[in-house]
C-alpha positions as CSV (number, residue, x, y, z in Angstrom):
1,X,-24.9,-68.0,-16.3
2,X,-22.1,-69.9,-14.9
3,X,-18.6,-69.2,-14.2
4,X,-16.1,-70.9,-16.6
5,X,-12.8,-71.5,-14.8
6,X,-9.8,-71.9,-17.2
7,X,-9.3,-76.1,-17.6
8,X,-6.7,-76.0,-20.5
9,X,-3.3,-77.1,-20.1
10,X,-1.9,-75.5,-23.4
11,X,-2.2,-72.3,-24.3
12,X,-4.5,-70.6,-26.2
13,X,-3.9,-68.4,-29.1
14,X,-6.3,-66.0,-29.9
15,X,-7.8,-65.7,-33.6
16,X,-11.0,-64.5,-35.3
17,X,-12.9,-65.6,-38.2
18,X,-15.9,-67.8,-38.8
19,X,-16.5,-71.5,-38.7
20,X,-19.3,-73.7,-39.4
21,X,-21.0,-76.3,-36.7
22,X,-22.4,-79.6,-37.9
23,X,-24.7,-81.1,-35.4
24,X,-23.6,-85.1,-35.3
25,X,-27.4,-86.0,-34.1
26,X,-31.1,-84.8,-33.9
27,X,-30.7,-82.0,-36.8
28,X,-29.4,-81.4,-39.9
29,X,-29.1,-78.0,-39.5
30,X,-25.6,-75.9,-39.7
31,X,-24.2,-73.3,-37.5
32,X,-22.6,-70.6,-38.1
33,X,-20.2,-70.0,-35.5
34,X,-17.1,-67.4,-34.6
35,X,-13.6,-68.5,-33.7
36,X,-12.3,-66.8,-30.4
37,X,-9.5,-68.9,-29.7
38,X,-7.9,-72.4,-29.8
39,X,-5.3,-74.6,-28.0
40,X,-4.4,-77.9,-28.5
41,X,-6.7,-79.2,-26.4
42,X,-9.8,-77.4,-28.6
43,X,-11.6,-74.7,-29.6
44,X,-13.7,-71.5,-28.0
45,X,-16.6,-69.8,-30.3
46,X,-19.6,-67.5,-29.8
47,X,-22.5,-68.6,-31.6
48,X,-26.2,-67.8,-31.2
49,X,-27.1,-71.4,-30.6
50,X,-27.1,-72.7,-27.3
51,X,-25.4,-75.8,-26.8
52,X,-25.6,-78.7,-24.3
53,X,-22.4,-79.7,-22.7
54,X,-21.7,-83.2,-23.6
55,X,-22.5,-82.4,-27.4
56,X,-21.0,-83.7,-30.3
57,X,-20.5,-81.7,-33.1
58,X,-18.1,-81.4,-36.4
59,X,-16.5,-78.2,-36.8
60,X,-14.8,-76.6,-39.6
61,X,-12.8,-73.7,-40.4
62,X,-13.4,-71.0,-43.0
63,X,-11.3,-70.4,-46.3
64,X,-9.5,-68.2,-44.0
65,X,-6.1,-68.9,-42.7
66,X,-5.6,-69.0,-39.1
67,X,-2.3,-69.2,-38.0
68,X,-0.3,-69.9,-34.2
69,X,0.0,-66.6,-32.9
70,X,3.5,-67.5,-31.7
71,X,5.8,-68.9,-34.8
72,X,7.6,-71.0,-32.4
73,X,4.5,-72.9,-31.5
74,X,3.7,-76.0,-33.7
75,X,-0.3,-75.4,-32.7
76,X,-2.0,-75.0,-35.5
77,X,-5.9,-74.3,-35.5
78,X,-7.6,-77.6,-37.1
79,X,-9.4,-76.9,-40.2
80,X,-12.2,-79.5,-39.5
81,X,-12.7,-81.7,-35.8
82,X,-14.7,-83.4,-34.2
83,X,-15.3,-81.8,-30.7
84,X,-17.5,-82.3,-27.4
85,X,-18.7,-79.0,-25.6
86,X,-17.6,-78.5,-22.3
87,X,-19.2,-75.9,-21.2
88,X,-21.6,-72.7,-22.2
89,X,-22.0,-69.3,-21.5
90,X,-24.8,-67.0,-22.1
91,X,-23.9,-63.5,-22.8
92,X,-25.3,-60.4,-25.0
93,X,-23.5,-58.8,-27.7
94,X,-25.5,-55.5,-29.4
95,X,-27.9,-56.3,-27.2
96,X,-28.3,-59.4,-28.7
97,X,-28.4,-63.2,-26.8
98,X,-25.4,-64.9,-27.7
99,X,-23.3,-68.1,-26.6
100,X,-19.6,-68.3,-25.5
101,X,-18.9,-71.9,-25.9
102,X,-15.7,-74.1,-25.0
103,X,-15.3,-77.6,-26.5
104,X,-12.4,-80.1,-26.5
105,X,-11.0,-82.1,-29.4
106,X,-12.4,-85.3,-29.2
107,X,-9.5,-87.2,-31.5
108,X,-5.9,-86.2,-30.7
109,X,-3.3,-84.5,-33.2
110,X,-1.0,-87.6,-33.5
């Protein structure tokens, strides 16, 4: 396990709910995935699927809403990216393998 040193500009805004990963190559395969947080730059998720920094995948957002955590912020969490994985984290949860994962947008807002 590595030590992730934070690398965003933006801030992040903390949120919860789940999102679905689309693997661009080699499956076909979903993956369910929680939303930790976001910034403009991307996204952070826990997911039991280890993932290879320098991946591609397609992300989107549940039904749910998931709103800036400061009104006066115009960041808004994407409902569905692409983004490349930056880095990965093993860590347990209920005693449990899991993945902390943190992946930037690869196509900007504007």
């Amino acid at each position: 396990m590595s030590n992730h040193h934070e690398k965003r500009n933006s801030c992040r805004h903390t949120v919860g709910g789940a999102i679905t990963l689309h693997p661009t190559i080699r499956t076909s395969r979903d993956i369910n995935a929680h939303l930790l947080n976001f910034s403009e730059q991307g996204i952070c998720f826990s997911t039991e699927k280890q993932l290879i920094p320098g991946t591609t995948i397609l992300f989107k957002a549940s039904k749910d809403n998931y709103l800036s955590a400061d009104n006066d912020d115009n960041c808004q969490l994407r409902s569905i990216s692409l983004v490349t994985v930056k880095w990965c984290q093993e860590s347990e949860q209920k005693d449990q393998p899991i993945h902390i994962i943190g992946a930037n947008y690869m196509i900007p807002p504007y």
